[in-house]
GUSE-650283 format. One record per residue (C-alpha): residue number from 1; y, x, z negated. Coordinates in steps of 0.1 Angstrom, whole numbers, m for minus. Layout:
<sites>
<NUM,<Y,X,Z>>
...
</sites>
This chain:
<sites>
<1,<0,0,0>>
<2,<25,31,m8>>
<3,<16,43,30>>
<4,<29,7,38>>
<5,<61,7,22>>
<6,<75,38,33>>
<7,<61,30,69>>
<8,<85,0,62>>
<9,<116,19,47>>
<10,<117,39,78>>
<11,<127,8,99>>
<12,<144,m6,72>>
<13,<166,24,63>>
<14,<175,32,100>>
<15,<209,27,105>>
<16,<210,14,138>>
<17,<185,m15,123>>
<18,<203,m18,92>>
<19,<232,m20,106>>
<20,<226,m43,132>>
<21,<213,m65,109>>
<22,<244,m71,88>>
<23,<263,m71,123>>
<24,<241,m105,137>>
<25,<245,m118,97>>
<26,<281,m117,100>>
<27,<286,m131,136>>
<28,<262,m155,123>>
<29,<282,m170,96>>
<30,<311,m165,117>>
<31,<294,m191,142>>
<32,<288,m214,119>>
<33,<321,m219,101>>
<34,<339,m217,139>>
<35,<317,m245,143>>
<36,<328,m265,113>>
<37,<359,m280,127>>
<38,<342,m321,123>>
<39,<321,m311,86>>
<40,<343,m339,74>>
<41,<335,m365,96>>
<42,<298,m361,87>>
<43,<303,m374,55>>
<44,<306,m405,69>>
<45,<268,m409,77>>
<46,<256,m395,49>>
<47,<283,m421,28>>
<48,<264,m450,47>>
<49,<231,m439,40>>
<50,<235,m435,6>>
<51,<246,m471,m2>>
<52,<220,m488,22>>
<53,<195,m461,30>>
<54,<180,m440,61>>
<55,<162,m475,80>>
<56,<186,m496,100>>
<57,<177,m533,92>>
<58,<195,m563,102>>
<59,<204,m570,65>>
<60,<214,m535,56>>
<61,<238,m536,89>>
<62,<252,m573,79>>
<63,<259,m562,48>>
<64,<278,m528,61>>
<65,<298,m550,84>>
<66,<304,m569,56>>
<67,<319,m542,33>>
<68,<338,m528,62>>
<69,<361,m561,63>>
<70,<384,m552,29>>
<71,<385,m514,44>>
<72,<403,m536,76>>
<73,<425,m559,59>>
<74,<436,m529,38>>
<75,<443,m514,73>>
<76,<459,m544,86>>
<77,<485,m549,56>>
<78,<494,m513,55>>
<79,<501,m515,99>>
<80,<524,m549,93>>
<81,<543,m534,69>>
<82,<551,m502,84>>
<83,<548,m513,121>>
<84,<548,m550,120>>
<85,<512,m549,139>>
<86,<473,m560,131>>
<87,<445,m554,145>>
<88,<409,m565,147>>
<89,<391,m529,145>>
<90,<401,m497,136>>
<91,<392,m483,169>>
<92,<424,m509,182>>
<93,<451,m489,160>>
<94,<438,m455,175>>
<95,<437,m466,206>>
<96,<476,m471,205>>
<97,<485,m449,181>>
<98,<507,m419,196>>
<99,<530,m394,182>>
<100,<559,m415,176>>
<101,<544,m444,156>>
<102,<519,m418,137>>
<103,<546,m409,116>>
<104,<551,m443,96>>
<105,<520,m432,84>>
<106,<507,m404,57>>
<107,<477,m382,63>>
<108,<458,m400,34>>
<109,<463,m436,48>>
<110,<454,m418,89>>
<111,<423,m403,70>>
<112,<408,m434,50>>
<113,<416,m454,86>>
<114,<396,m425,107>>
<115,<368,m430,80>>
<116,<366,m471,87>>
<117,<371,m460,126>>
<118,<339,m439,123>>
<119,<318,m468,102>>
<120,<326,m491,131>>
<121,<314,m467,160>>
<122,<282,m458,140>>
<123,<280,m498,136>>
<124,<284,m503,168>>
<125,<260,m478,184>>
<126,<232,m490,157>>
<127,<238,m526,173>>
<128,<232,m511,206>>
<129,<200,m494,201>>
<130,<175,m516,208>>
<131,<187,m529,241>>
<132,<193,m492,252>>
<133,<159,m485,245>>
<134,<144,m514,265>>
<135,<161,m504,290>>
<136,<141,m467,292>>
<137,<117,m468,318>>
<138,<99,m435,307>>
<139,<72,m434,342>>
<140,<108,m434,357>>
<141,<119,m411,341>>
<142,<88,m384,349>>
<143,<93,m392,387>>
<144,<127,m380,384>>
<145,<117,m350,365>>
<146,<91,m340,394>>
<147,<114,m346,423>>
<148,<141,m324,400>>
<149,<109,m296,397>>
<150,<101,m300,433>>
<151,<63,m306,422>>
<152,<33,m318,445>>
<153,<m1,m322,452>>
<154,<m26,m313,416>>
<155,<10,m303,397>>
<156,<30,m336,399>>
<157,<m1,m354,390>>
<158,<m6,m334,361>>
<159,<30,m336,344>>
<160,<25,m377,354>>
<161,<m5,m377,331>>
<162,<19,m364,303>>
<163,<49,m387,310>>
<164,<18,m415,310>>
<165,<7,m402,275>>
<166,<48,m405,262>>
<167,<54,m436,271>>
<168,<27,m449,253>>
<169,<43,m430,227>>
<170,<78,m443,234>>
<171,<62,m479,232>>
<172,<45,m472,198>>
<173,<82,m458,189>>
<174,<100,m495,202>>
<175,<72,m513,183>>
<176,<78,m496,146>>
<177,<114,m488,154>>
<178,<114,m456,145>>
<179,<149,m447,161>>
<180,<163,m474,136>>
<181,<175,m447,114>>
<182,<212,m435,103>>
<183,<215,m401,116>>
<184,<247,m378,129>>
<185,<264,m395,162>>
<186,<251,m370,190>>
<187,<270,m379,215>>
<188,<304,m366,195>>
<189,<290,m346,171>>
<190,<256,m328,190>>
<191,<241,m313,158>>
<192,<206,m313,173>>
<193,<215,m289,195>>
<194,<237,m268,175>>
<195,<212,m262,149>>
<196,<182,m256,172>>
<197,<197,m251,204>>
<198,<227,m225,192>>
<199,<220,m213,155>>
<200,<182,m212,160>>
<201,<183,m193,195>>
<202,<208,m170,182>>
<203,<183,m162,150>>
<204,<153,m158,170>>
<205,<170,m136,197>>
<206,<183,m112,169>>
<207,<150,m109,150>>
<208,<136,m105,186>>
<209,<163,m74,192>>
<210,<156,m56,158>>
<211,<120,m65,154>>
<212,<110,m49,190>>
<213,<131,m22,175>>
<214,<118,m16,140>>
<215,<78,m18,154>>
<216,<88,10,179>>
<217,<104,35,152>>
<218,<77,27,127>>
<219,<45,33,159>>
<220,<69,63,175>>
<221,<83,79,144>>
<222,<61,108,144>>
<223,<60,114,179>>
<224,<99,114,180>>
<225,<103,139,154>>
<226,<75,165,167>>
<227,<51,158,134>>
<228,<23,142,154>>
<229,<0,169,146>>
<230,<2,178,111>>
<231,<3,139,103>>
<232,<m26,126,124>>
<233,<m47,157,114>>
<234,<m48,145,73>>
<235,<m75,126,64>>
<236,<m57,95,72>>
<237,<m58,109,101>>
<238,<m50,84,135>>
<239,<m62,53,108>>
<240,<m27,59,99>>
<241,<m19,34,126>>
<242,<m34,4,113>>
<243,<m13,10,83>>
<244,<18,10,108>>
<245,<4,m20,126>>
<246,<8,m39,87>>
<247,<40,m22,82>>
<248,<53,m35,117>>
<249,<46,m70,107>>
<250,<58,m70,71>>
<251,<87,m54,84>>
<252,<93,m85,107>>
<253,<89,m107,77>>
<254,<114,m93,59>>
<255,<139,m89,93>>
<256,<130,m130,100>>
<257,<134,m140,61>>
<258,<168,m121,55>>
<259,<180,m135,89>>
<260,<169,m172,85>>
<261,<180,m176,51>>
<262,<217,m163,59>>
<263,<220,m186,91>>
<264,<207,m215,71>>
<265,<218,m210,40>>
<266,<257,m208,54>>
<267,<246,m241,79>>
<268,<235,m267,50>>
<269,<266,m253,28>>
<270,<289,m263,54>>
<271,<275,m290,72>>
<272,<260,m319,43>>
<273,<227,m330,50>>
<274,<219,m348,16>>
<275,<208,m378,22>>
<276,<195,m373,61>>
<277,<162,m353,52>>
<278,<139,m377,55>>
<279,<155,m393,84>>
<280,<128,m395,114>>
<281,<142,m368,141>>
<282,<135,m395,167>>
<283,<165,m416,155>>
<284,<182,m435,185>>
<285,<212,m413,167>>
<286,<197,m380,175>>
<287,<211,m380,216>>
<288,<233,m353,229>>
<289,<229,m357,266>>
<290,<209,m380,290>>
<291,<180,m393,270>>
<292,<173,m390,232>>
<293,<151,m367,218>>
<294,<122,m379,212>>
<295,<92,m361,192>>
<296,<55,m367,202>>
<297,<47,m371,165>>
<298,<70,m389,135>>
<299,<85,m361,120>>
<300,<119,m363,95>>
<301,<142,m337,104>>
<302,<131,m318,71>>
<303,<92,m319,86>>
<304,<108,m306,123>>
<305,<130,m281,106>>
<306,<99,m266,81>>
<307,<79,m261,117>>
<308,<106,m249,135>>
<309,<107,m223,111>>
<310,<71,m214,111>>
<311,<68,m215,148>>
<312,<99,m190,145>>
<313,<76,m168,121>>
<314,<50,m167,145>>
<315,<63,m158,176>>
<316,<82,m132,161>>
<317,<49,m117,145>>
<318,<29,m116,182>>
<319,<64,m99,197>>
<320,<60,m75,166>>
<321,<18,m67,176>>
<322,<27,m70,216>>
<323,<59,m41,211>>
<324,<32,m22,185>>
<325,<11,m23,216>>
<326,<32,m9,240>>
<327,<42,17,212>>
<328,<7,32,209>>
<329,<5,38,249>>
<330,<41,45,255>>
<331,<50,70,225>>
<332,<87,64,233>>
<333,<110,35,215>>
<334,<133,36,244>>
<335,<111,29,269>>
<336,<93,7,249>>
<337,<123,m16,241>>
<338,<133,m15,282>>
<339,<92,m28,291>>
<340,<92,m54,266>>
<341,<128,m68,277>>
<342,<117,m66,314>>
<343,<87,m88,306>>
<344,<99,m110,281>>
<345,<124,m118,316>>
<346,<98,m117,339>>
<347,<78,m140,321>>
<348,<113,m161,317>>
<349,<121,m166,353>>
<350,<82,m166,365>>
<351,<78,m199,371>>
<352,<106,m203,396>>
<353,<87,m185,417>>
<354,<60,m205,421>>
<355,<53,m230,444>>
<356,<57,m263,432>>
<357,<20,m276,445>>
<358,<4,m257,422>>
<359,<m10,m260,386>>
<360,<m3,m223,379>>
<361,<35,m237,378>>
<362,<30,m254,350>>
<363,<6,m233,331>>
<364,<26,m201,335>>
<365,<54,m222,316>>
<366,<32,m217,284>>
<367,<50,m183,277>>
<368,<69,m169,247>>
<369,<102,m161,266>>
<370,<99,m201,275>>
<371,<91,m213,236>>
<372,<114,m192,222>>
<373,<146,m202,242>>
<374,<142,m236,240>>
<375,<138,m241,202>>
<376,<158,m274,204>>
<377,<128,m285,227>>
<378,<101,m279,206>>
<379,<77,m310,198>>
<380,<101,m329,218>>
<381,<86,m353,249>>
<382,<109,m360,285>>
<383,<119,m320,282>>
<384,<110,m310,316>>
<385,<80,m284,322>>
<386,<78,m277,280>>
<387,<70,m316,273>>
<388,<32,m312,275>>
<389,<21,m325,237>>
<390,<8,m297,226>>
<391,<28,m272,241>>
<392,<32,m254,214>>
<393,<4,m249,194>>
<394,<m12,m236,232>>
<395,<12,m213,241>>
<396,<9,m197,205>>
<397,<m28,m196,206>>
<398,<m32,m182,245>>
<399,<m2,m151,234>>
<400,<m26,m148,201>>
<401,<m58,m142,220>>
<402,<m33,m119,246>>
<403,<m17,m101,222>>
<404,<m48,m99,199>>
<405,<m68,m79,227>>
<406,<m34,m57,237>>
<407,<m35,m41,200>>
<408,<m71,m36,198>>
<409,<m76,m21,236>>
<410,<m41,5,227>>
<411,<m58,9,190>>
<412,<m91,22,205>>
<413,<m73,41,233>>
<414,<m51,58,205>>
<415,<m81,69,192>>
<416,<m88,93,221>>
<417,<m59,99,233>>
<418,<m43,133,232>>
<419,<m13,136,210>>
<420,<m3,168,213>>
</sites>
């Protein structure tokens, strides 16, 4: 275990490592706070499901509209004095407001009228759900997809096998109306994807960076500083490598951990989530762009975030055995880092190249450079190419088996090759 640890504290004590770790912390609380600009309009959600909980329910809505009414007259008798006008919603006064008339008014009373504004559109929008989501015609919706893809022949019919399989999903999600729960406004707000598509990205791209990195100087060291032959000539001799191989991944533990909990930690302390947790990520709320994001299975947020975050460790531990791979045949960090960046690309942009009639399209889509740049994807059906169910868990398991026979084919070549 010593061997381990100081295997470790030689990536962890590099300063280039080191100090490019506190470098991605920093930008990455500085992304989150420059992101922070509508934290107090989020209150508003978490306000109303508070006093009548996460489900959506024709009484629970009667009775918000309800409450909203004393909010309006006090709107209404503040506007005729000061401006000898009334108005049926909130949205009405904003919608004529300019800077002229704005003045009659303090920043308290604009506030607590903003607030009641934002309960109607939320009202609103929860009203509209259901006939928005009859409206979905989800076999539609895969056509589209394959025409967008440019797919034929034994390909189209395989991603139309998937869109047949979510929209029995999307029916069993209009039957128990699962989006019929109070979540942030995506359409304004979009904090699906800035928490998965942005913050997450940005974390697993960093750990990606330092962890190819830190494997390399830990697998290289001794080859870099010329003591390759007194140190795999001890009795430890070229074993000495496993040892690196366990020092490679706790390394990346510890690189993931530090990284996650500082993006996360500064994300929940400036954006309030307290009474969302257990809201189901599928909620008709959750929509940034076209169509909602749907989740093959009923997770709450709190269940998608948990996997997020383990399907973060776990590609970052097979990039941490591929790069320890490459290290034992390549005995050189730099070009180590430059072959795993050119096919962690390749693998990126090789689907394009292939023609759309084919299968191979769709199965060379299950890749690691795919899974980890589209985090805000993840478990998530209608997402082009990635929204095969179990997407996921097989592209993990086929870069296991990969990455698996990689370490032990460079671990049994290391043990014959020359090293002087």
């Amino acid at each position: 275990m010593r061997i381990i640890l100081l295997e470790c504290k030689k990536a962890l004590a590099s300063p280039i490592i080191l100090g490019l770790l506190l470098l991605f912390s920093v930008w990455n609380v500085f992304l989150v706070y420059d992101s922070s600009d509508f934290k107090k309009e989020l209150g508003v959600v978490n306000q109303i499901a508070k006093k009548y909980g996460i489900e959506i329910t024709e009484e629970s809505l009667m009775k918000l509209e309800k409450d909203l009414q004393p909010e309006l007259s006090h709107l209404n008798s503040i506007t005729e004095e000061k401006s000898g006008q009334t108005f049926e919603h909130a949205s009405d006064f904003f919608a004529q407001l300019n800077y002229e008339n704005q003045e009659h008014f303090t920043s308290k009373e604009l506030q607590s009228f903003y607030e009641l504004h934002l309960k109607e559109m939320y009202v609103g929008m929860a009203k509209s759900l259901d006939s928005t989501y009859a409206e979905f015609n989800i076999k539609k919706i895969g056509e589209k997809e394959i025409h967008g893809y440019r797919l034929s022949g034994a390909a189209a019919e395989t991603l139309r096998n998937e869109y047949d399989k979510f929209a029995n999903r999307f029916e069993e999600l209009k039957q128990n109306k699962e989006y019929n729960q109070w979540f942030f406004a995506g359409k304004p707000y979009a904090m699906h994807s800035l928490l998965f598509r942005t913050f997450f990205k940005t974390i697993l791209i960093e750990a990606m960076i330092l962890i190819v990195l830190s494997t390399a100087l830990i697998t290289n060291f001794e080859f870099e500083n010329r003591t390759q032959l007194v140190t795999y000539t001890t009795r430890r001799g070229r074993k000495l490598m496993l040892d690196k191989l366990k020092a490679s991944l706790m390394t990346t533990s510890i690189i993931t951990t530090f990284l996650l909990i500082v993006m996360l930690a500064a994300f929940f302390i400036v954006f309030d989530y307290s009474y969302l947790w257990k809201t189901a990520i599928s909620s008709g709320f959750n929509w940034d762009y076209n169509f909602p994001y749907i989740s093959w299975w009923d997770f709450s947020f709190l269940t998608y975030l948990l996997l997020a975050i383990i399907v973060s460790y776990v590609c970052m531990f097979l990039f941490s055995i591929f790069t320890f791979s490459l290290s034992a045949m390549l005995k050189n960090s730099y070009f180590t880092f430059i072959l795993f960046a050119v096919i962690f690309i390749a693998l990126f942009i090789l689907p394009a190249f292939i023609p759309g009639s084919l299968k191979l399209k769709l199965f060379v889509g299950f890749n690691l450079s795919n899974l980890v740049l589209n985090p805000h994807q993840w478990w998530m059906g209608a997402s082009g190419l990635m929204m095969f169910k179990y997407y996921e868990v097989g592209t993990i398991l086929a870069w296991t088996a990969i990455f698996a026979i990689c370490c032990y084919v460079s671990l049994k070549k290391f043990a014959k090759l020359d090293i002087s």
